[in-house]
C-alpha positions in Angstrom: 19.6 -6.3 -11.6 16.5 -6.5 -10.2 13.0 -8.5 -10.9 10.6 -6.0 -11.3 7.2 -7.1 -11.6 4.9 -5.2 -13.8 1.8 -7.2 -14.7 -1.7 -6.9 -15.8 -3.6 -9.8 -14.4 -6.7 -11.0 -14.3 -8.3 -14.1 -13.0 -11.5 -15.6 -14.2 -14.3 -16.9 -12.0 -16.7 -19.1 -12.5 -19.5 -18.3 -9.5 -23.0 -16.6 -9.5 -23.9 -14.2 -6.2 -22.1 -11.6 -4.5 -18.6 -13.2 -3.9 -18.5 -13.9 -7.9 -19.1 -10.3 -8.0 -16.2 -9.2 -6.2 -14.1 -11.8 -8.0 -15.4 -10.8 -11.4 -13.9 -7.2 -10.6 -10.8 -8.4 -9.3 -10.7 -10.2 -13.0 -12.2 -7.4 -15.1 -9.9 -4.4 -13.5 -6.8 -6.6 -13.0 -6.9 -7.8 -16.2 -4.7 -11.0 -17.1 -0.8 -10.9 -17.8 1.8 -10.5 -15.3 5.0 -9.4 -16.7 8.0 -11.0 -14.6 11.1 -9.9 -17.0 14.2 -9.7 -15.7 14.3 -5.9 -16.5 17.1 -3.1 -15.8 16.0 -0.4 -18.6 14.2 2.7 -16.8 11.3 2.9 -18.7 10.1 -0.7 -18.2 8.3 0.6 -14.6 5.2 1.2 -16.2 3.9 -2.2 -17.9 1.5 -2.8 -15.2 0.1 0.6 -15.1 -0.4 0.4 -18.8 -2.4 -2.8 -19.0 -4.4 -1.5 -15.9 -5.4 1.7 -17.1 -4.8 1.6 -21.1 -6.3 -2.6 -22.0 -9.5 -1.6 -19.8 -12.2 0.4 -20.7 -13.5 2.3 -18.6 -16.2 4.9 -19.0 -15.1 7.8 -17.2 -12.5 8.8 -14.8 -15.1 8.0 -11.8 -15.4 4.4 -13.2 -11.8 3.9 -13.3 -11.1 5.2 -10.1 -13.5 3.7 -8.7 -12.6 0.3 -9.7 -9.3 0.6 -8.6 -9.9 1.7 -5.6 -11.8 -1.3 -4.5 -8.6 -2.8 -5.1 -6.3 -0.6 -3.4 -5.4 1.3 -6.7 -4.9 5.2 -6.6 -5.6 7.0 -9.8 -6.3 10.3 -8.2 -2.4 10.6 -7.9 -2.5 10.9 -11.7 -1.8 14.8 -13.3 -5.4 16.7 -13.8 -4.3 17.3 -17.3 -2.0 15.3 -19.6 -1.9 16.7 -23.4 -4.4 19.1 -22.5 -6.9 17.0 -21.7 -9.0 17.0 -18.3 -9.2 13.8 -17.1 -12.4 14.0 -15.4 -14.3 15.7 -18.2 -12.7 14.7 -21.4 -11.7 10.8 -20.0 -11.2 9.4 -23.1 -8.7 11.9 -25.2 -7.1 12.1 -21.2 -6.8 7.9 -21.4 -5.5 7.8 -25.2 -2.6 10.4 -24.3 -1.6 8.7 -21.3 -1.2 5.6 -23.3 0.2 7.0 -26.5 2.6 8.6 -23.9 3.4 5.3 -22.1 3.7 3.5 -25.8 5.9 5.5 -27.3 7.7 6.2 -24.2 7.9 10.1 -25.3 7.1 12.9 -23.6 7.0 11.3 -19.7 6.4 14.5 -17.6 8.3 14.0 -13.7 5.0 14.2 -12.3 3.4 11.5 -14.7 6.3 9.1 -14.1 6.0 9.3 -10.2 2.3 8.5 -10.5 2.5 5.8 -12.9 5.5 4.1 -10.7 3.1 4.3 -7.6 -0.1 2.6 -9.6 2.3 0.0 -11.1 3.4 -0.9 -8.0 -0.7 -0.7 -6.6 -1.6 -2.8 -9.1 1.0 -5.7 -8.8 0.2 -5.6 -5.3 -3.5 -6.0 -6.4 -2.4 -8.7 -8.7 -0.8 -11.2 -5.7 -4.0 -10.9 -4.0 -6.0 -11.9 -6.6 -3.6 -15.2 -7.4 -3.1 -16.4 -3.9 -7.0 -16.1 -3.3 -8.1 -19.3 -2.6 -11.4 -18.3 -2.7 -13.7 -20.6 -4.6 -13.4 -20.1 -8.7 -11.5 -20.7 -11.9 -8.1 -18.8 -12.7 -6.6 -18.4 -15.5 -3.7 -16.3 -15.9 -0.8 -15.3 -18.3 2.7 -14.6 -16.8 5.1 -13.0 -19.6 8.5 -12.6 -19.6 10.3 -10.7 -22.9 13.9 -11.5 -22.3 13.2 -15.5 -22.3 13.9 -17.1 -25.4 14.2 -15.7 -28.8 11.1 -13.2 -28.7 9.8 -13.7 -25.1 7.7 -16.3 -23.1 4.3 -16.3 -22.2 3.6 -18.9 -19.0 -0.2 -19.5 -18.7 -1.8 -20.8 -15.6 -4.6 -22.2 -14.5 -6.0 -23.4 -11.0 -9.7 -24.6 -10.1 -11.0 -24.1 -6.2 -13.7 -26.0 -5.6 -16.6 -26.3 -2.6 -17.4 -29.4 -1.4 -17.5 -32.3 -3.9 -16.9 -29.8 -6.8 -13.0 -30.8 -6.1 -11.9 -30.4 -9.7 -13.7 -29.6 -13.5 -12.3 -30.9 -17.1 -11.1 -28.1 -19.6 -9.6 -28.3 -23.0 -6.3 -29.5 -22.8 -4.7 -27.0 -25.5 -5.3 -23.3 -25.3 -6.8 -21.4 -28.5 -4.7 -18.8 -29.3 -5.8 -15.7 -31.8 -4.1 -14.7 -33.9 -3.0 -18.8 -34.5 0.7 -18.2 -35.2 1.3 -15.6 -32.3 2.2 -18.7 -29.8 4.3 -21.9 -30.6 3.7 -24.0 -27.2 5.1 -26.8 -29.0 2.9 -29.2 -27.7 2.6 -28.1 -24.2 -0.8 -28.4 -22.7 -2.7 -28.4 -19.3 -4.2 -31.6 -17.8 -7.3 -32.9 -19.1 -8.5 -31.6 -15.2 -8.1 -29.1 -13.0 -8.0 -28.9 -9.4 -6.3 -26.3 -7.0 -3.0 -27.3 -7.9 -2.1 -24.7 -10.0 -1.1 -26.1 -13.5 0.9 -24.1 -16.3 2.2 -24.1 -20.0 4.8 -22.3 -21.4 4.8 -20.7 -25.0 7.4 -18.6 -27.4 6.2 -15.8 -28.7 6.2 -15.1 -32.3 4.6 -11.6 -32.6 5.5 -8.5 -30.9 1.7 -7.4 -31.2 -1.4 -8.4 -28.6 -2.6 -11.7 -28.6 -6.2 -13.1 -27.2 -5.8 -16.6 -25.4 -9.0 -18.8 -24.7 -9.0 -21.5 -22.2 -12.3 -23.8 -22.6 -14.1 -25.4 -20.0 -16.9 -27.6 -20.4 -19.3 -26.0 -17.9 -18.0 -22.8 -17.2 -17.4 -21.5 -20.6 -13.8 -19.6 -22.1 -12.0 -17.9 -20.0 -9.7 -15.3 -21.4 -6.4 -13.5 -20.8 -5.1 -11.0 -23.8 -1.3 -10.4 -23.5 -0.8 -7.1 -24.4 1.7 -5.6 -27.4 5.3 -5.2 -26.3 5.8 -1.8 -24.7 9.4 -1.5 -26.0 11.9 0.5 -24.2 14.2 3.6 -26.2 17.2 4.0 -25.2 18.6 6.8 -23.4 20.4 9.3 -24.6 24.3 8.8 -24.0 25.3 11.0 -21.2 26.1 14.8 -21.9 30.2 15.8 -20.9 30.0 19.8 -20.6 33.9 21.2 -20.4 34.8 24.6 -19.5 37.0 26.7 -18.0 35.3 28.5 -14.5 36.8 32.0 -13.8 36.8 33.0 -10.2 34.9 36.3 -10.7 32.2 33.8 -12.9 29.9 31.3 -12.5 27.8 28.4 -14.3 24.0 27.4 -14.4 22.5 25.3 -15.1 18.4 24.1 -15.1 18.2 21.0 -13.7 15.2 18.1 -13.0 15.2 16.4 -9.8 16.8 13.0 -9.4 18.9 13.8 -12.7 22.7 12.2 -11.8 25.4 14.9 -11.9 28.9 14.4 -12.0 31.3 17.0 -11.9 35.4 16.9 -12.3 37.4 20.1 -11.4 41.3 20.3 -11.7 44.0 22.8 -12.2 44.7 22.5 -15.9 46.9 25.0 -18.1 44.0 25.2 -20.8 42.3 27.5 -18.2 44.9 28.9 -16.3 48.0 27.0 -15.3 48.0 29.0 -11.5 44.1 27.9 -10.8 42.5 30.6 -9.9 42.7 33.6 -6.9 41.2 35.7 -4.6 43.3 38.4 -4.6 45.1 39.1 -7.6 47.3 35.8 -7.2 48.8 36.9 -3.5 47.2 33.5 -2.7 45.9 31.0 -5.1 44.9 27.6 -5.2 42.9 25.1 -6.9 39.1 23.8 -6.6 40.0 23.2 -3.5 41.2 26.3 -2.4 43.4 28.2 -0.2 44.2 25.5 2.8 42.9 27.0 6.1 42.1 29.8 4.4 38.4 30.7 5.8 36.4 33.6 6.2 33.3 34.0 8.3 31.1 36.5 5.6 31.9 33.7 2.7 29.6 32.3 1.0 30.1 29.3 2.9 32.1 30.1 6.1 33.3 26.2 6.5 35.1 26.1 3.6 38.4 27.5 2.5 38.2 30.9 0.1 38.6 29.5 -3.3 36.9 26.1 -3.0 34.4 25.4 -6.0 31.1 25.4 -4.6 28.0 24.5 -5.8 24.2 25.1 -5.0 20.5 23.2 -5.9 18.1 26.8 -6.2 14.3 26.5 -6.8 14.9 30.3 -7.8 16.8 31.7 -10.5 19.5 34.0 -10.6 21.7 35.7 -13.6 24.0 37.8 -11.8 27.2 36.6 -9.7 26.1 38.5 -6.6 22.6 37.1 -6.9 24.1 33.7 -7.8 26.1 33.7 -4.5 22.8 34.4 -2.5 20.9 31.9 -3.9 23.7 29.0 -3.4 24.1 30.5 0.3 20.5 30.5 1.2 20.1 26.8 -0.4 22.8 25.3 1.6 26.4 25.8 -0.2 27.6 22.1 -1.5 31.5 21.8 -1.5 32.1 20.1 -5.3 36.2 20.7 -4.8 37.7 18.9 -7.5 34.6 15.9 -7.8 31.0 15.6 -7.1 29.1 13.0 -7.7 25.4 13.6 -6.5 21.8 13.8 -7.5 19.3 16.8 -8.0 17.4 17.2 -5.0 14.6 19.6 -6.8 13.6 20.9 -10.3 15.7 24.2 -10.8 19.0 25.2 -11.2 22.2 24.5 -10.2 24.9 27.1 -10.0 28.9 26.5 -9.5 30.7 29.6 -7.9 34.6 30.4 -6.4 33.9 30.6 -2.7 34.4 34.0 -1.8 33.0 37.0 0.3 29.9 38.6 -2.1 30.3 41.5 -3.1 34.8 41.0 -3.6 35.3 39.9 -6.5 36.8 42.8 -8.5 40.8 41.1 -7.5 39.7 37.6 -8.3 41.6 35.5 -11.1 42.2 32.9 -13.1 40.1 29.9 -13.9 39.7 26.1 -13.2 38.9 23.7 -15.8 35.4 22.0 -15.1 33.7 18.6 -16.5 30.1 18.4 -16.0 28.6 14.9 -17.0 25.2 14.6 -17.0 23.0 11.4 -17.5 19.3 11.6 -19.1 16.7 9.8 -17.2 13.1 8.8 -16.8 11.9 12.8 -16.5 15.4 14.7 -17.8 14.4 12.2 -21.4 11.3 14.7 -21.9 12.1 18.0 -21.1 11.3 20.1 -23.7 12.4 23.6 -24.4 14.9 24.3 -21.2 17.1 27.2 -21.9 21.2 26.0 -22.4 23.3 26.1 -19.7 25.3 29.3 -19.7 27.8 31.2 -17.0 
């Protein structure tokens, strides 16, 4: 299990001019939690993404962009449209789907899952930067980690950089936390100083909902960091087992989404036919993986022996066994014998077929008995509406 680092952050300056410029937008677009659970469900890839784009508010689609982009985000690899809703000219109904989306962690299109993984990943990068600066200013940050404890801990941290005598400033000691009862800190607190030693408390949490932290400083005012509500993870789906017995004059399809696990058993089994299957009206027979040295240069696939189970990844479609042998040819024939284990290359179909010469199949016979396991993931979870599998 990995640590996968999914933050918001944001650090807080305290300088007039142009540097405290570029600091404030480091603070205002970065926000201010970094998220360092220990995390190994699939859906917990997108908490920076969320607090970047979804606990900002931003104007427009230009403003949001633009704002990252100083920072070495990229929003423009976001979908035009999510929920029917443009993002450049209806920004706001475009913002409130992506989040709803991300919240509810429903309805993740393949194409809005690989965009939000890359800007997560932008905006921790973005994050580091801003923490390691030690360019002059106050930060304040909140590191949060849901697994710790009964509910989660939130780490807050806090680090002064000075110029020239300016070495350290005083702050309030205890942080103010609204709503009151959303932290127990049990007494931690930072020094009655800071200096660029970087200081930190560590709270429980005792809600599941947002919380709005203050740190007071004497001469620079609060500075702020709002840890955002839990995005709670679903579970997947258990994984689908698909039995059936595969006659040699048949086939099986089925639509597929790309990087969706497959796994796929093939035996001889007397449930389908107790002689496996044939090519020519059981002169020869075998079982998935077919007739040894058996091979015949107009097969569908030439380096395998006639009878082996094959199977194919097609960005085309095909309902016919003749058409179905095509398509698995001109994809690139994949030898499943009796086990496969592999990983959809594409978003199509895949197709299972007797190896054979097109075209021959009128003395074919008998069946194998297939198992097709398939696990839901980040994009399979959302497909909506795909037509069954059938052969």
């Amino acid at each position: 299990m990995h640590k996968l680092v999914s933050l918001t952050c944001a650090l807080v300056f305290a300088f007039n001019g142009a540097i405290a410029s570029a600091q404030n937008n480091c603070a205002d677009v970065l926000r201010s939690v970094y998220d360092t659970t220990n995390r190994s469900e699939q859906f917990n890839y997108s908490h920076s993404f969320y607090n970047f784009v979804c606990e900002s508010t931003f104007a427009s689609y230009q403003s949001a962009r633009d704002s990252g982009a100083s920072l070495g985000i990229e929003l423009d690899v976001l979908p035009i449209s999510i929920g029917g809703h443009d993002r450049t000219t209806q920004w706001s109904q475009y913002q409130h789907a992506v989040c709803k989306t991300i919240q509810s962690q429903t309805a993740l299109s393949r194409d809005l899952v690989i965009a939000v993984r890359q800007i997560n990943a932008q905006v921790i990068d973005a994050w580091k930067s801003c923490v390691q600066s030690n360019v002059p200013g106050l930060y304040f940050w909140a590191e949060t980690d849901d697994k710790a404890g009964a509910a989660g801990t939130v780490t807050f941290r806090a680090k002064w950089v000075g110029t020239g005598g300016d070495a350290s400033i005083t702050v309030d000691r205890a942080i103010r936390v609204t709503p009151p009862q959303a932290l127990d800190c049990h007494g931690d607190v930072f020094p009655a100083r800071l200096d660029i030693a970087q200081r930190s408390i560590t709270c429980e949490r005792n809600i599941d909902q947002a919380v709005q932290v203050k740190l007071h400083t004497a001469r620079k005012g609060d500075r702020e960091a709002r840890v955002s509500e839990k995005i709670k993870p679903i579970a997947l789906p258990p994984p689908t087992v698909t039995t059936l017995c595969l006659p040699a004059s048949g086939f099986y399809r089925m639509p597929v989404t790309a990087g969706e696990p497959i796994k796929i058993r093939s035996a001889v089994s007397g449930s389908c036919s107790a002689q496996g299957w044939s090519c020519d009206r059981w002169a020869t027979s075998s079982g998935p993986d077919g007739v040894a040295n058996y091979r015949v240069g107009a097969a569908i696939d030439s380096s395998s022996n006639i009878g082996t189970l094959l199977g194919g990844f097609s960005s085309t479609d095909a309902s016919t066994i003749d058409d179905v042998a095509n398509a698995v040819k001109a994809a690139g024939p994949r030898r499943i014998g009796g086990a496969f284990d592999g990983i959809a290359p594409i978003d199509g179909y895949f197709f299972l077929i007797f190896n054979d010469v097109p075209g021959t199949w009128g003395d074919n016979a008998g069946a194998v008995w297939v198992e097709i396991t398939r696990q839901p993931t980040l994009a399979t979870v959302s497909e909506n509406g795909a037509p069954p599998p059938n052969y």
